[in-house]
C-alpha positions as CSV (number, residue, x, y, z in Angstrom):
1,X,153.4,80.8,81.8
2,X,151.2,82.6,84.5
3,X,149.9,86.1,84.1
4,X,151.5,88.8,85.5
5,X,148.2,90.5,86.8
6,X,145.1,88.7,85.9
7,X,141.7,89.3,86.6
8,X,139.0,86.4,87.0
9,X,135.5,87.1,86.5
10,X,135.4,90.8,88.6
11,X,133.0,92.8,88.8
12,X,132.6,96.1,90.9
13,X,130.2,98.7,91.9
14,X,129.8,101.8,94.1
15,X,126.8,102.7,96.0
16,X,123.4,100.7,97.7
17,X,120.1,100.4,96.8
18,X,118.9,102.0,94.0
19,X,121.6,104.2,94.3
20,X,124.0,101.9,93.1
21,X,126.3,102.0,90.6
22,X,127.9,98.7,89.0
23,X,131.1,99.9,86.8
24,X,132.8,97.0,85.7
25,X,131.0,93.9,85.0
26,X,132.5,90.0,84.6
27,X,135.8,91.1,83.5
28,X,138.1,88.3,82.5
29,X,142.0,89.9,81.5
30,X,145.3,88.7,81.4
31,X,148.2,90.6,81.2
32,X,151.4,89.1,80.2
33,X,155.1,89.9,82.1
34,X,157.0,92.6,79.8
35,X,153.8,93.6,78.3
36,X,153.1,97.1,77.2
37,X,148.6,97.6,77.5
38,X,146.9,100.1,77.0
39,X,143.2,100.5,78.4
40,X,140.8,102.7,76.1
41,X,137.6,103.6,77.1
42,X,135.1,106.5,77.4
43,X,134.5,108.5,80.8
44,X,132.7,106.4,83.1
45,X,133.5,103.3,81.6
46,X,135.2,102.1,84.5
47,X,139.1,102.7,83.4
48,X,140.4,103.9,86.6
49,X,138.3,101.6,89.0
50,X,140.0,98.6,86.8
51,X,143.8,100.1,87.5
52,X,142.4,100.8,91.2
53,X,142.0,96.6,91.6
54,X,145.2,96.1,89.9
55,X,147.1,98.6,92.6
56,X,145.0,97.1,95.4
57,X,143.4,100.3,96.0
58,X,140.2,98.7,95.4
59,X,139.0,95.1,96.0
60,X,136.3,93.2,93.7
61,X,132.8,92.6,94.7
62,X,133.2,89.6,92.6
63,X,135.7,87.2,91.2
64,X,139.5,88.0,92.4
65,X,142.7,90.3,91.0
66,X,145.8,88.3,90.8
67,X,149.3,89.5,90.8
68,X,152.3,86.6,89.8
69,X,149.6,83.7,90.3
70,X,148.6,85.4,94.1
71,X,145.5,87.7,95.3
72,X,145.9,91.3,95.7
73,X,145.0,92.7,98.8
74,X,146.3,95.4,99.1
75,X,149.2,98.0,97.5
76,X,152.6,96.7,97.2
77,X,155.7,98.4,96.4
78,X,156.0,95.5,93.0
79,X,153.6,97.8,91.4
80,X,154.4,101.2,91.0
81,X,151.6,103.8,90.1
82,X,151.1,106.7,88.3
83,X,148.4,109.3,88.7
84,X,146.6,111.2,86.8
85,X,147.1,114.8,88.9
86,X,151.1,115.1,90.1
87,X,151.1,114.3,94.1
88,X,154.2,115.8,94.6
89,X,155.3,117.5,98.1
90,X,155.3,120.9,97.1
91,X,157.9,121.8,99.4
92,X,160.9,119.1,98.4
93,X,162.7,119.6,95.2
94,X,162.7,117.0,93.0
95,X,165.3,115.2,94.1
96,X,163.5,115.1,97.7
97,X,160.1,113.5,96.1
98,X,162.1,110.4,94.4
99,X,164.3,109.9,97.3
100,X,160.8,110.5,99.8
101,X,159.7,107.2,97.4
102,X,163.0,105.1,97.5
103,X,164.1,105.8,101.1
104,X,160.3,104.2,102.2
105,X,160.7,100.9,99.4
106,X,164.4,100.6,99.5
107,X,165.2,100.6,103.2
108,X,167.8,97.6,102.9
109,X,169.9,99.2,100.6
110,X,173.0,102.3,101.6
111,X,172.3,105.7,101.2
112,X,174.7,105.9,98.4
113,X,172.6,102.9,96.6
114,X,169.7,104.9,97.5
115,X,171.3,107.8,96.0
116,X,172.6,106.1,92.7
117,X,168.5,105.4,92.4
118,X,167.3,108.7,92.5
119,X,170.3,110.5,89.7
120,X,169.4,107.5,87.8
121,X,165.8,107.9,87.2
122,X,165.8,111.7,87.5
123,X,168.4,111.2,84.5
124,X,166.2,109.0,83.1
125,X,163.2,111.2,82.0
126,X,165.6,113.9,81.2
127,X,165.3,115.9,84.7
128,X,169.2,116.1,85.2
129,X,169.4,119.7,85.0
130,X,166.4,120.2,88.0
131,X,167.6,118.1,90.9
132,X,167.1,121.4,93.4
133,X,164.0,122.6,91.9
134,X,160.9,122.3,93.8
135,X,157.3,121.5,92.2
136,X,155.8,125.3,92.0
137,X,159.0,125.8,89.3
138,X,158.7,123.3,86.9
139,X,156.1,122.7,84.1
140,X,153.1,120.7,84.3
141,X,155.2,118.2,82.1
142,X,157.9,117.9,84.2
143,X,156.2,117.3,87.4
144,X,154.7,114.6,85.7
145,X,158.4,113.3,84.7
146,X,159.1,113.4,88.3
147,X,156.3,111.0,89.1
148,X,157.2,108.9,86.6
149,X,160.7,108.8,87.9
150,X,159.6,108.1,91.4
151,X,157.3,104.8,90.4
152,X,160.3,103.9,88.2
153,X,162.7,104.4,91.2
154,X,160.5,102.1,93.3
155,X,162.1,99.2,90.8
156,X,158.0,97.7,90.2
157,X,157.7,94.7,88.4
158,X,154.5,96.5,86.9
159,X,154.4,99.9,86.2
160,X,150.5,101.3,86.2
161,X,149.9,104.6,84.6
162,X,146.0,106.2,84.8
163,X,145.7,108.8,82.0
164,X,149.3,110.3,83.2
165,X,149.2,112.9,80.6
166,X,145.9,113.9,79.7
167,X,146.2,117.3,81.9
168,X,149.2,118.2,79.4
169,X,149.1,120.5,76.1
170,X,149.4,118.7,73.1
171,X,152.9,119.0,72.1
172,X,154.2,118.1,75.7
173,X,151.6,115.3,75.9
174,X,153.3,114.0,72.5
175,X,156.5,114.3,73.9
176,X,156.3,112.8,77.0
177,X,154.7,109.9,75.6
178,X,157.6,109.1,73.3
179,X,160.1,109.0,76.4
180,X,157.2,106.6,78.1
181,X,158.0,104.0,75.4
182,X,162.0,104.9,75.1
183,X,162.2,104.1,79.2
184,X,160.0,101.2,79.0
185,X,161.8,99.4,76.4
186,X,164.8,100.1,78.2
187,X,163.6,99.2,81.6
188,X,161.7,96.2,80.1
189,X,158.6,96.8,82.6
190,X,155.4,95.4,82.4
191,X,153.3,98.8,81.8
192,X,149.3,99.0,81.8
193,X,148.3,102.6,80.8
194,X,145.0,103.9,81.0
195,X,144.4,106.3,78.2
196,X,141.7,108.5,76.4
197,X,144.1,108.8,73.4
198,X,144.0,106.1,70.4
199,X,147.3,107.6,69.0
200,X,148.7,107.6,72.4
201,X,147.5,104.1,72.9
202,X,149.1,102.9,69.7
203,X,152.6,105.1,69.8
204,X,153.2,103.1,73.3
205,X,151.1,99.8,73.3
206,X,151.9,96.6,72.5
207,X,148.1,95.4,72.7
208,X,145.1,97.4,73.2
209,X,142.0,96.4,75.2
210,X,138.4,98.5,74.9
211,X,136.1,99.2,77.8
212,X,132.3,99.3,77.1
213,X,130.4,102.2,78.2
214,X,128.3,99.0,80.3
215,X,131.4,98.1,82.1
216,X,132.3,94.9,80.2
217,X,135.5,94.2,78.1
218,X,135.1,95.6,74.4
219,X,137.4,94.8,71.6
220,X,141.4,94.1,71.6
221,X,143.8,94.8,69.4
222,X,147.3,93.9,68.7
223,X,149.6,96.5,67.6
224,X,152.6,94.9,65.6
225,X,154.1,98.0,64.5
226,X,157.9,98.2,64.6
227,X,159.7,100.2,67.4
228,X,160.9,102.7,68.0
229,X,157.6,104.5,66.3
230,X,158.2,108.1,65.3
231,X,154.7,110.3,65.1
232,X,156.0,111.5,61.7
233,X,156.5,108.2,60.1
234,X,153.0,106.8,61.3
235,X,151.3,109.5,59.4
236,X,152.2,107.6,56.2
237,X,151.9,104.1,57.4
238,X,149.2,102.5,56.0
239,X,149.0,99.4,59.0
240,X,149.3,102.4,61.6
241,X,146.7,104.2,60.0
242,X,144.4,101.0,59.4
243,X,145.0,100.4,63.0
244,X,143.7,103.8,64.0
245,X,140.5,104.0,62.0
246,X,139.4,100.3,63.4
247,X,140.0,101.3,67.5
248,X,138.3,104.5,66.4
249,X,135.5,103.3,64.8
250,X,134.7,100.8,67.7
251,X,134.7,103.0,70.0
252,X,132.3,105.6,68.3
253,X,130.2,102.8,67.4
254,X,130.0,101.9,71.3
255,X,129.6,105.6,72.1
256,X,126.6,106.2,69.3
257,X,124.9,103.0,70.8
258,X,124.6,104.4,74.3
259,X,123.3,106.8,73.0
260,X,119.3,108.2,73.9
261,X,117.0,108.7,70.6
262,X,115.6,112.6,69.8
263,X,112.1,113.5,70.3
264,X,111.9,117.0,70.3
265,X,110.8,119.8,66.9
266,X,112.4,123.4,67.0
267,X,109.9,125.7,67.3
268,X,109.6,128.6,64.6
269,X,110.6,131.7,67.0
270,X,112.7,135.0,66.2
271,X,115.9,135.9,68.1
272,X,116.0,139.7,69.1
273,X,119.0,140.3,67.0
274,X,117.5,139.1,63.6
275,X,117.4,142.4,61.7
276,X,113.9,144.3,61.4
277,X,113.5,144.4,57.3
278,X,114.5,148.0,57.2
279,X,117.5,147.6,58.9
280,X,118.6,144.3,57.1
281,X,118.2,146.2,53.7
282,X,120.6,149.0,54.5
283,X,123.1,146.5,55.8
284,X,122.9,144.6,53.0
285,X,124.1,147.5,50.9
286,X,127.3,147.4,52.8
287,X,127.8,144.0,53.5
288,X,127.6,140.4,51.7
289,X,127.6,136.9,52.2
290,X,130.3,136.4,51.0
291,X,132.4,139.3,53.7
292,X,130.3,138.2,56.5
293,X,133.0,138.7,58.7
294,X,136.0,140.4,58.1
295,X,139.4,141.5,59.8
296,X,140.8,144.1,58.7
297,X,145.0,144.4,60.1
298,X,143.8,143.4,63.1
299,X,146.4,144.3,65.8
300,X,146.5,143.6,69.5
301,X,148.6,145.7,72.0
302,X,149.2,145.3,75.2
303,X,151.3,148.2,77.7
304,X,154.0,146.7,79.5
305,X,157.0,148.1,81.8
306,X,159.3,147.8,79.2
307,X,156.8,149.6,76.3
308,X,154.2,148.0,74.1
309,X,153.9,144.4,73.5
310,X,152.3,143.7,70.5
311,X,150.8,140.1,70.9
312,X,148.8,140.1,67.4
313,X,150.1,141.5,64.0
314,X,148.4,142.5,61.0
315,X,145.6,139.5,60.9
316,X,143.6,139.9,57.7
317,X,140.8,137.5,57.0
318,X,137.1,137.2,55.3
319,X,134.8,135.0,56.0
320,X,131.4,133.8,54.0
321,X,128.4,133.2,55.4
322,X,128.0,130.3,57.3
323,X,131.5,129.6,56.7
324,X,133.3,127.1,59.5
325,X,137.1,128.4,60.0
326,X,139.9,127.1,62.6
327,X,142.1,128.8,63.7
328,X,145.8,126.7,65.1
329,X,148.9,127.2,66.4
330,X,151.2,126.6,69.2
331,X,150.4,127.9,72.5
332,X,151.2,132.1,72.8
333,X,150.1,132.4,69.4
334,X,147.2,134.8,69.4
335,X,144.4,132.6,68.6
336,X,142.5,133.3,71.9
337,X,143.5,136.9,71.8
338,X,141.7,136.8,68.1
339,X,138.7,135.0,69.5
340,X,137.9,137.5,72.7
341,X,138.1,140.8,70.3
342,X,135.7,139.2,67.9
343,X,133.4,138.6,71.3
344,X,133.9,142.3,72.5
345,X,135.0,140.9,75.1
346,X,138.8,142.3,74.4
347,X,139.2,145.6,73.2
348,X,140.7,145.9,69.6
349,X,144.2,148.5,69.8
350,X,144.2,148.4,65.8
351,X,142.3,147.9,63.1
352,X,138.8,146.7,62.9
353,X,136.8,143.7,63.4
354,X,133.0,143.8,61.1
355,X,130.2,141.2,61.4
356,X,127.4,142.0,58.7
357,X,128.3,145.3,57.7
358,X,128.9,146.6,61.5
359,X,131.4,147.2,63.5
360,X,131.9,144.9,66.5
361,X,131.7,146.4,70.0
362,X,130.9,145.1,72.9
363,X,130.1,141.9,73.6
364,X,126.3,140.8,72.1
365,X,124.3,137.9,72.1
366,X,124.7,138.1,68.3
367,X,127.8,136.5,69.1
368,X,127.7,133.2,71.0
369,X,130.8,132.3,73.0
370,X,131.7,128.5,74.1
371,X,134.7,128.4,76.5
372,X,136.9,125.9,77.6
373,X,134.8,126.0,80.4
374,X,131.5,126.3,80.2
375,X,130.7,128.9,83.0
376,X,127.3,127.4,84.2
377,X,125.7,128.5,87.1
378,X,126.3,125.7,89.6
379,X,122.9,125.9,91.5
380,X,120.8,125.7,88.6
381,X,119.9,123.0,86.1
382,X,120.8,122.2,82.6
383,X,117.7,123.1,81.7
384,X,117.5,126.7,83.9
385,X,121.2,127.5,82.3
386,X,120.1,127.6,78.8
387,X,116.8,129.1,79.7
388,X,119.0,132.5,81.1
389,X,119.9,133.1,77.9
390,X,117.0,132.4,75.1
391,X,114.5,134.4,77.9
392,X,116.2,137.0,76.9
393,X,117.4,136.7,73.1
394,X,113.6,135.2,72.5
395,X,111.3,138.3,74.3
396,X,108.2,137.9,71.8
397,X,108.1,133.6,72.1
398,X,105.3,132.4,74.6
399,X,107.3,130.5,78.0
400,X,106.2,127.3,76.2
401,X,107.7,128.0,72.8
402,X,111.1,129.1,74.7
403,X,110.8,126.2,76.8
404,X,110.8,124.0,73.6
405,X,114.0,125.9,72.1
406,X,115.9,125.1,75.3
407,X,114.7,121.4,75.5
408,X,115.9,121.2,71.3
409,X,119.3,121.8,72.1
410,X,120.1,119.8,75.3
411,X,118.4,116.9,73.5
412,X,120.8,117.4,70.7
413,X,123.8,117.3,72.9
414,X,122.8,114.3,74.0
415,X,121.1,115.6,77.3
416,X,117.7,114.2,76.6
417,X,117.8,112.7,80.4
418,X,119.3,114.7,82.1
419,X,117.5,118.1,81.7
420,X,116.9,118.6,85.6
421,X,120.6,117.7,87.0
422,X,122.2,120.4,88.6
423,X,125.4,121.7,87.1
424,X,127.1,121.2,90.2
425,X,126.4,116.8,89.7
426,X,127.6,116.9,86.1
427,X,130.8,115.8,84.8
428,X,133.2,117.9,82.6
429,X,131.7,116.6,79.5
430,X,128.0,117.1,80.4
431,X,128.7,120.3,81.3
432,X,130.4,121.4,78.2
433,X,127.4,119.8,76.3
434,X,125.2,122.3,78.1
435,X,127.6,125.2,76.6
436,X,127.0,124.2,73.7
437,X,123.6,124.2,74.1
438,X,123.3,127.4,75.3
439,X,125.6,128.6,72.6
440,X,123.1,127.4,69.7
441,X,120.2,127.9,71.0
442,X,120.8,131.9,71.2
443,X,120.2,131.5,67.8
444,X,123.9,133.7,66.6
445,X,125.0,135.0,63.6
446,X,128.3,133.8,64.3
447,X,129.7,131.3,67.0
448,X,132.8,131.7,68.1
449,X,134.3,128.3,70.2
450,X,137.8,129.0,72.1
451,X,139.1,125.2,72.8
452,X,135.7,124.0,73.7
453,X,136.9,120.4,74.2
454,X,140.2,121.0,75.5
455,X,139.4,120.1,79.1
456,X,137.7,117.1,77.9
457,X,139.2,113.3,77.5
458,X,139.8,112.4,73.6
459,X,136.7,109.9,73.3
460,X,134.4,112.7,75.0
461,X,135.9,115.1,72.6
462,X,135.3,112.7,69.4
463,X,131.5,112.8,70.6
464,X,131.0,116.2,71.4
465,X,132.9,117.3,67.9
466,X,130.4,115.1,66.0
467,X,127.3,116.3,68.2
468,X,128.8,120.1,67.2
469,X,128.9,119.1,63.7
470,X,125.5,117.5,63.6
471,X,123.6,120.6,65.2
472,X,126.0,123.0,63.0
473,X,124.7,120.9,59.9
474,X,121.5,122.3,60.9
475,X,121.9,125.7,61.5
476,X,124.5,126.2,59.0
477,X,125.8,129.1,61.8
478,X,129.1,131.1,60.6
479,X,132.3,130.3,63.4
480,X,135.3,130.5,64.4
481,X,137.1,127.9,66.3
482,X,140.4,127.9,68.2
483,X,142.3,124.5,68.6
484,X,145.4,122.9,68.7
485,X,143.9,119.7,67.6
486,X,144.7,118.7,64.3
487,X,142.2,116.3,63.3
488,X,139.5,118.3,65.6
489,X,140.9,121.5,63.0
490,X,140.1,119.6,60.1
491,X,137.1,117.7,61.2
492,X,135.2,120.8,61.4
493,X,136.6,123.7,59.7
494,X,136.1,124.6,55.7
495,X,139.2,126.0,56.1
496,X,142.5,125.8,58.6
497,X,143.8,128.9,59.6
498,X,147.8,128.8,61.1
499,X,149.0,131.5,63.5
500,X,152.9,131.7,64.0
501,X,154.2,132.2,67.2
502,X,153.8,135.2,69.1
503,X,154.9,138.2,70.0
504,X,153.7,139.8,66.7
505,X,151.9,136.6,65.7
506,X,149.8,136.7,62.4
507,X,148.7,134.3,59.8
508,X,151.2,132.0,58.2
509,X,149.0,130.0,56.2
510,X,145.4,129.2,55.1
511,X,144.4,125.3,54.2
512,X,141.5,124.6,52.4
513,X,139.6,121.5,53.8
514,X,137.9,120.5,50.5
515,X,136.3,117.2,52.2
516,X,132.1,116.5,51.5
517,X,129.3,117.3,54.1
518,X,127.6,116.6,56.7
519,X,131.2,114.8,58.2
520,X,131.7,112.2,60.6
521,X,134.8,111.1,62.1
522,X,134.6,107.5,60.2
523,X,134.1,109.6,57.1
524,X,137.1,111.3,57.8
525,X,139.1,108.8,58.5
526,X,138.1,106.7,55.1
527,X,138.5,109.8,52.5
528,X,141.6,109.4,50.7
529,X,142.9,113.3,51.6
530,X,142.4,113.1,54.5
531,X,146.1,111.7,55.6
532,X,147.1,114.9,53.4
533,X,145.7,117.4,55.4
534,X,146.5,116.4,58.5
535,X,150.4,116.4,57.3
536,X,150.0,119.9,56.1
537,X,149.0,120.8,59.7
538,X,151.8,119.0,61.6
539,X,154.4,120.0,59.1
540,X,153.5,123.9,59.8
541,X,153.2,123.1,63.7
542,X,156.7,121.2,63.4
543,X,158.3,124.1,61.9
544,X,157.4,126.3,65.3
545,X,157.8,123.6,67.6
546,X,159.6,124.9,71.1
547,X,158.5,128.5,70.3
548,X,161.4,128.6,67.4
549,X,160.3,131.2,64.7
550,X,161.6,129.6,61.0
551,X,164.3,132.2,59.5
552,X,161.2,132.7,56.7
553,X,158.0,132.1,57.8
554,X,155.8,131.6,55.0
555,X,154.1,134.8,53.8
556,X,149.5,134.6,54.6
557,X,147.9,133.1,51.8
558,X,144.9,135.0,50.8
559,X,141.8,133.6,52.2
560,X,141.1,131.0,49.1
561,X,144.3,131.3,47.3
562,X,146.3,128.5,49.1
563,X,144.3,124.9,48.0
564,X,145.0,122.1,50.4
């Protein structure tokens, strides 16, 4: 039987000269008629140049893309596609950008056929009840519903998705993926998804195929889990989670191999906020390592029209010394809110909020911030955007021994090569690698990371986590991390810390994470508890799903009461 879409021997590249860049390199894929694949594949591996050539938006520099035995050259309305950002006309309403789609594909067929189209995809991904809404009123989540009910309105005999939810929070990222697979096994479609997400990849995919960070085809897998497959169920199935911990380990081998070798020694320099003996003997009379950093009913208010708005609630927690706590919940739960106060960047209304025996106020280089975004000065280099901070936090080290601090750190994030690149020419994840730099290299008593990955795909994330976890392991630095990644909670944290939904949000529960160090993610993946923990997680986050509050939520444990 001939191939849906195949692909014979491409290979593409952007650029001339020395310039150039060649992305994908002899690729040879077939892709079968009702087939469900999904692409994997770190940034820059050439994922959405491949779906490009399958949509005609691109053409090969070598080799040809076939569709149904034929060569593509160009879009066609038999291939419907799916982007990454929405491309919806913000002024129709949602019924106007489906119909915009089948009025331009569908011209033979009545306006009430035309009609019948649009209720019944709109239906479809559950939209009934926003026909008349425009774009600006829905969710990010629904707009992308919308454009997946405007390729499936198009009737394609392939349906090509490029990371169509990878701008979405977690929990609608989850859900939205589940009605992906409901509508394509009712639809029957031939669906390539591109996709930065192994459990996404394996929830939807009937076969997976690997990109190599050199362009080339990596390894495939075939997923012969039963449909319908329920998130829940797959936490306990021991095919799914085999499955998981081979496509994961493949592709962090791929990524470690790409990766440049370290050359560089810290030197042996004092941070300005390391305590003058004096000083550090009277703070150790009212402080210990083991209440490095506590929070003591920690309350945030905010003044509204209607009165105060109390957004966090009696949060009460102490931390050891160069202890690693995450902190998780739903979105609207407090857990940035708790982050900024312990920066001074966010005034506290009640209670109190003390790093090594003093109070915190005001915002200090003592405490290093990462960010979902990084904040780099665009105009400067990596290099110059660490140096802005250790010239200051390092006044007594000689320009060469600062100089050698800032080159540590971006060699540890992987930024050996790219020292002198601009911020401005650096992707999402390089940037955030220089954050992280930045963050360490300040030398902090405690560093406090507020989603650092979250803008990040889930391969880039897997590498920066173990790049964080590898220069942690070496300065042995007490922090706090927000998240709403489970396996990103666990993966770094000695213990979990779970918010309930807010207004008045506080700690529901504490999880030990009693797994060995240093950790990797293979590590992870292998230990035996592992599966455990991350239930514990999901079950809590299950129970305040959709911003419900249980009748009883569970009372806090206290801070090494509750073993995982």
């Amino acid at each position: 039987m001939t191939p849906i879409l195949e692909f014979k021997g491409v290979s593409k590249g952007f650029g001339e000269g020395l310039s150039r860049d060649e992305i994908l390199t002899n690729i040879n894929l077939s892709v079968r008629d009702g087939e469900f694949l999904a692409i994997l594949g770190f940034s820059g591996t050439g994922k959405t140049t491949l779906i490009n050539l399958m949509a005609g938006l691109e053409h090969p520099d070598r080799g040809e893309v076939l569709f149904a035995g034929r060569r593509i050259e160009g879009p066609g309305p038999e291939r419907g596609l799916v982007f990454q950002s929405y491309s919806l006309m913000p002024w129709l309403t949602v019924r106007g950008n489906v119909s915009l789609a089948v009025d331009a594909v569908h011209k033979g067929k009545s306006r009430a056929q035309r009609t019948e189209l649009v209720e019944k995809y709109v239906r479809m991904v559950g939209l009934g009840h926003a026909f008349d809404r425009r774009p600006a009123e829905l969710s990010g989540g629904m707009r992308q519903r919308v454009s997946v009910a405007r390729a499936l309105a198009m009737q394609p005999q392939v349906l090509l998705m490029d990371e169509p939810l990878s701008a979405l929070d977690a929990l609608t990222r989850a859900n939205l993926a589940d009605e992906i697979e409901r509508i394509s096994q009712v639809e029957k479609k031939t669906v390539v998804l591109i996709t930065n997400d192994v459990d996404e990849a394996i929830i939807l995919a009937d076969r997976i195929v690997c990109l190599n960070p050199d362009g080339t085809l990596g390894a495939q897998y075939d997923v012969t889990l039963p449909r319908p497959r329920d998130r829940a169920a797959m936490n306990h199935d021991e095919a799914f989670k085999r499955l998981r911990g081979e496509v994961t380990q493949y592709l962090m081998d791929v990524g470690i191999n790409a990766k440049s070798a370290e050359t560089r020694s810290l030197p042996n320099v004092t941070p300005l906020h390391a305590l003058p003996s004096a000083y550090a003997k009277a703070a150790a009379e009212t402080s210990s390592d083991e209440r490095y950093l506590q929070y003591s009913q920690l309350h945030k208010i905010y003044p509204t029209p209607k009165g105060p708005l109390t957004v966090v609630e009696d949060f009460e927690l102490t931390l050891k010394k160069g202890e690693f706590v995450s902190l998780i919940g739903h979105s609207g739960c407090g857990k940035s809110t708790v982050l900024t106060m312990t920066a001074g960047l966010n005034d506290i209304s009640k209670g109190a909020i003390v790093l090594d025996g003093r109070h915190v106020e005001g915002a200090d280089p003592e405490r290093a911030v990462v960010f979902q975004s990084p904040s780099l000065f665009p105009w400067l280099t990596a290099k110059q955007n660490v140096a802005v901070g250790v010239d200051r936090v390092y006044p007594k080290a000689s320009q060469a021994e600062r100089q050698d601090v800032v080159e540590y750190y971006l060699e540890r994030v992987g930024l050996g090569d790219a020292m002198d690149k601009p911020a401005a020419e650096m992707s999402n994840g390089m940037r955030q690698r220089v954050g992280i730099a930045r963050a360490f290299a300040l030398s902090p008593k405690l560093l406090l990371l507020d989603e650092p990955f979250g803008m990040l795909d889930s391969l880039t994330r897997w590498e920066l986590q173990e790049v964080l976890m590898e220069v942690w392991s070496r300065t042995q630095v007490t922090a706090v991390c927000v998240t709403h990644d489970v396996d990103e909670a666990i993966l770094l944290a000695d213990r979990v810390v779970m918010m309930t939904n807010g207004p008045r949000a506080t700690i529901g529960r504490i999880m030990e994470v009693d797994l060995p160090r240093p950790r990797t993610r293979k590590a992870l993946l292998e230990h035996p508890d592992y599966y455990r923990y991350r239930e514990q997680l999901l079950s809590f986050l299950e129970e305040y799903e959709h911003g419900r509050k249980p009748a009883a939520a569970p009372a806090p444990s206290s801070p090494r009461s509750e073993a995982a």
